[in-house]
N, C-alpha and C positions, 0 to 999 in steps of 0.2 A: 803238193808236198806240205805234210805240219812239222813246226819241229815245237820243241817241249815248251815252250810258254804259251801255245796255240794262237801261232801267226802259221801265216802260211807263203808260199810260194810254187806260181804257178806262172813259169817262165814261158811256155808253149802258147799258155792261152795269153799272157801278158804283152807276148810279141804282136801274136795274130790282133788283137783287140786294138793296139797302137797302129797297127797296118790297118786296120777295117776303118777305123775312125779318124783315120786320115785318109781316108776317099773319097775327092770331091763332095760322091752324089749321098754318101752320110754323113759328109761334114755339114754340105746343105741341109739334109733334114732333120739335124741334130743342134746346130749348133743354135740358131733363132731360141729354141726351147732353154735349150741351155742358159745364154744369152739373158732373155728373159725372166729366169728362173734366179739366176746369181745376181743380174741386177738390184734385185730387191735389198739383198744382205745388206746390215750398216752395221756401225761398232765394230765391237771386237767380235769375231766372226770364227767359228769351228767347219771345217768342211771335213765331212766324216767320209768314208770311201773316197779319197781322192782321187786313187787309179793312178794313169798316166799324166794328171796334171790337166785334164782337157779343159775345167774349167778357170782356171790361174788367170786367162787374159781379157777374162767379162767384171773383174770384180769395179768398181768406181771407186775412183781413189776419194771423191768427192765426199762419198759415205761411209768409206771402211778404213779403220783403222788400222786395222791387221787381220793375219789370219792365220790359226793354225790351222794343216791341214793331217789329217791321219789316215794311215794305209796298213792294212795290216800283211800287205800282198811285199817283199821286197824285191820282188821285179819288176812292181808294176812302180815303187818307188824310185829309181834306178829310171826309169821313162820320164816320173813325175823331174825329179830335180834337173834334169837338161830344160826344164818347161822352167823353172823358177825364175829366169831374166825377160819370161812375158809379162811377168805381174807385175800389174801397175802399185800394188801394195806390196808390202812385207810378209811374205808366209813362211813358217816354220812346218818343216815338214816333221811327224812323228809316227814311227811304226808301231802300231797301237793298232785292233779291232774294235766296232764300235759297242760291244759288249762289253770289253772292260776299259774303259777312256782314264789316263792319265792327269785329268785336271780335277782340281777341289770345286764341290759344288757353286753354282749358280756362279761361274765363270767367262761367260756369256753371252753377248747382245741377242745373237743369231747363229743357228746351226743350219748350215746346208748340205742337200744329200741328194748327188742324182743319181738311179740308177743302179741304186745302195742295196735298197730291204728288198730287194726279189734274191741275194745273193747272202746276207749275213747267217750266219747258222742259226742263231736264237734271235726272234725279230722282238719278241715282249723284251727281254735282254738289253738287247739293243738300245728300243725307247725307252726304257728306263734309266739306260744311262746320260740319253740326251735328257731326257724330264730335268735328270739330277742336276747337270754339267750347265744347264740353260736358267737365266735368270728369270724370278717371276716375271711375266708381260715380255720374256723373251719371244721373238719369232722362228718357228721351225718351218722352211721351205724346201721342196721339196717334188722332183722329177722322176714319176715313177712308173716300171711297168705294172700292171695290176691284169688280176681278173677280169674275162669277159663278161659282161653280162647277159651274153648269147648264151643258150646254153650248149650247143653245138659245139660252138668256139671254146667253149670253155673245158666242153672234153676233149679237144684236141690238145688244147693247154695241158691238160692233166698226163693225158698220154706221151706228151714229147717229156715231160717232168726228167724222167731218166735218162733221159741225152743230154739236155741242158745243163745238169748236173755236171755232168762228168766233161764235159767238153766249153763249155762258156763259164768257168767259175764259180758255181756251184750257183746258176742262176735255176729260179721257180719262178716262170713266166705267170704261174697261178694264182698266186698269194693276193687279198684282198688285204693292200696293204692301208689303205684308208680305213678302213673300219678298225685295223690292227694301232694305228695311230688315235683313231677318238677312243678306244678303248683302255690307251695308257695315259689318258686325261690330258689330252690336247682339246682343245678349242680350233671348232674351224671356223678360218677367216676365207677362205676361198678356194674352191673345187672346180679345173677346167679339164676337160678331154682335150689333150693334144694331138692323138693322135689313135685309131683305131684297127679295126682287122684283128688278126690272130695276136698280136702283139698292142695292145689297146694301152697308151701311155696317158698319163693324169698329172697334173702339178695341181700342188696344194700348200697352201699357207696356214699355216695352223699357230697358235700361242700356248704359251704355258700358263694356265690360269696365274692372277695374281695370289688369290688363295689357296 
């Protein structure tokens, strides 16, 4: 469901997605990556697609300042703020997409995003707004589904397109979202396959040129 400032809300899939990711055997092989992934963030810290908050209890208080986090789903916000007394930090939660972000440029330390750009509507959009919102020598990190590079696999990816859609969020298990990221002039610092098969997942650390 959109309504007129285009957020949206998608209570069906927002329930299911908090029941899925709280089951044991994918909290097991989710959370490590996650984990990993959020660990990195310091400073003052943007986590764009928040969801249900699943990341709130990896961050290091050691390194992070604060965090806002923004959801542009309000059901899936509603999930997120029951998760707010996990976090070892301060997060502000804002409903916001990550197309169009509510902070003044180069706002910043780090932006994290898991599981984000297989679902945003406009992905260049998107990074363009983290490019803006992120300080030069900021760091963008980052847990994502991606493209196979089978190419078997990859037309099965294309072909499921229009179920995923309509039923996971407006997820595109397809999208070649690393090249979509060095294309809106990140720098990479680091590219790892976490995970493969029909659903092949990648984390990547990337910066925003100082220039």
């Amino acid at each position: 469901m959109h309504d007129d400032e285009g957020t949206i809300s998608y209570p069906r899939f927002a329930a299911f997605y908090t029941w899925m990711t709280d089951r044991p055997l994918v909290r097991r092989g989710q959370e490590q990556f996650r984990r990993e992934c959020v660990s990195q963030a310091e400073g003052v810290v943007l986590e764009v697609g928040a969801g249900g908050g699943q990341n709130f209890s990896f961050y290091d208080a050691q390194r992070v300042e604060r965090v806002e986090a923004c959801e542009p789903d309000e059901a899936m916000l509603n999930v997120a703020r029951r998760r707010l007394a996990d976090a070892p930090v301060p997060i502000t939660l804002t409903r916001a997409a990550v197309e169009s972000l509510p902070f003044p440029d180069a706002s910043f330390d780090c932006v994290v995003a898991t599981l984000v750009f297989c679902s945003v509507r406009d992905v260049e959009r998107g990074l363009g707004e983290v490019r803006r919102v992120l300080k030069p020598g900021g760091k963008l990190l980052l847990l994502e589904h991606v493209r196979s590079q089978n190419g078997t696999t990859a037309w099965i990816q294309d072909s499921l397109v229009p179920l995923t859609t309509r039923i996971m969020g407006n997820c595109h298990p397809n999208r070649n979202t690393q090249q979509a990221v060095l294309a809106a002039g990140f720098s990479l610092v680091q590219a790892r396959k976490v995970m493969g098969g029909l659903q092949p997942v990648v984390q990547l650390s990337v910066i925003r040129p100082l220039a």
